[in-house]
C-alpha positions as CSV (number, residue, x, y, z in Angstrom):
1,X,113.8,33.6,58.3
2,X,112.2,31.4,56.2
3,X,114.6,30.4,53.6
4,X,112.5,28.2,51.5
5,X,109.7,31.1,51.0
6,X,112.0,33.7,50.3
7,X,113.8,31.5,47.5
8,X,110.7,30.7,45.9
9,X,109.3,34.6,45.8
10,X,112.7,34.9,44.0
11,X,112.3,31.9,41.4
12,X,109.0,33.1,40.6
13,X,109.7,36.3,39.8
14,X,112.5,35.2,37.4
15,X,115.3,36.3,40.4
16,X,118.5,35.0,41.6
17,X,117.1,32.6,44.3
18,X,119.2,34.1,46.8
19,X,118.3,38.2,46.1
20,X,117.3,40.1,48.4
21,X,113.6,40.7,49.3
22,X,111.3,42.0,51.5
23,X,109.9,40.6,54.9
24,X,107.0,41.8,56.2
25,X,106.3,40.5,60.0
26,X,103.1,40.8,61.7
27,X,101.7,44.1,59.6
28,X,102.5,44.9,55.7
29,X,102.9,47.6,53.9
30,X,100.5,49.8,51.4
31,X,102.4,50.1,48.0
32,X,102.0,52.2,44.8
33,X,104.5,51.1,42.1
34,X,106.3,53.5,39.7
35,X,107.1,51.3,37.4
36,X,106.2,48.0,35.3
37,X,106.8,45.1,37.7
38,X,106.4,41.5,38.5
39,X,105.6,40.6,42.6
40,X,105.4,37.7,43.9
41,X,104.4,36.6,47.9
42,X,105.4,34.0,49.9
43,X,105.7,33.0,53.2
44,X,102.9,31.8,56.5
45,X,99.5,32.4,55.6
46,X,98.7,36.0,54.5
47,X,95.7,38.3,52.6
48,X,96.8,40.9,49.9
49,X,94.7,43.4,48.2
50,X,95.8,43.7,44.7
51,X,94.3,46.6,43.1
52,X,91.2,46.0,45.0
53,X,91.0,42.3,44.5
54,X,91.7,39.7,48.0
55,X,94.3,36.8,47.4
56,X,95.6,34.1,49.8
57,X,98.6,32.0,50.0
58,X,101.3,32.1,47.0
59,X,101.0,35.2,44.7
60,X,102.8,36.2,41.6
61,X,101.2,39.2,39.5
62,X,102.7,41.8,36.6
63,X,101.7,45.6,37.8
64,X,101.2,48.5,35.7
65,X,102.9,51.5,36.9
66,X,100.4,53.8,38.1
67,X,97.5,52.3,38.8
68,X,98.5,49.2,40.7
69,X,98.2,49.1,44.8
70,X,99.1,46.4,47.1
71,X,98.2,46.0,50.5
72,X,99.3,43.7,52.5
73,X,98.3,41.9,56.0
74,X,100.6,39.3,57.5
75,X,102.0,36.9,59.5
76,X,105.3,36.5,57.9
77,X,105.8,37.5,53.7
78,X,108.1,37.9,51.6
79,X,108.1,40.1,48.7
80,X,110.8,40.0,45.7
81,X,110.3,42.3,42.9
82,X,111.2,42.2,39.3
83,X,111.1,44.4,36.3
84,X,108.2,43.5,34.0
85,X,110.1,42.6,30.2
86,X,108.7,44.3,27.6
87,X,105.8,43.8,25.7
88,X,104.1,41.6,28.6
C-alpha cells in the first residue's frame, strides 16, 4: 500500500488523511456518480477518462451527478471521494 498516495487523494479532496479509499491494482473501474462529488487520483502512473477527456498523474475534479463518467486504467490508484459543498 502506498501510504503517501492514499493520504494525499484524501487531503485533496478535503478528507481525513487517513479515510478510507479506493485502490485500484492493475485494471480500474467504469463509474457513473449519483451524486455531486469531488474525486481525486493518486498513486503509480495511470490514464483516466473523465467525461470523455484523458488525464495523467494527480487528478482532483468536482462531478455532476448524472452526467459524469470515469474510467479508469492503472497500475496502482487510489480514489477518495467527497461530497461536492454546495453552490460549487
Amino acid at each position: 500500500m502506498d501510504r503517501r498516495a492514499l493520504r494525499l487523494a484524501n487531503l485533496l479532496v478535503d478528507n481525513d488523511p487517513d479515510d478510507c479509499v479506493l485502490e485500484f491494482a492493475l485494471a480500474g473501474p467504469t463509474l457513473r456518480f449519483t451524486a455531486d462529488t469531488f474525486i481525486a487520483l493518486t498513486g503509480a502512473d495511470f490514464s483516466a477518462r473523465l467525461d470523455g477527456a484523458e488525464h495523467h498523474s494527480i487528478v482532483r475534479y468536482p462531478y455532476i451527478a448524472v452526467r459524469s463518467f470515469l474510467s479508469v486504467h492503472p497500475a496502482v490508484v487510489y480514489m477518495a471521494i467527497s461530497p461536492l459543498p454546495e453552490g460549487v
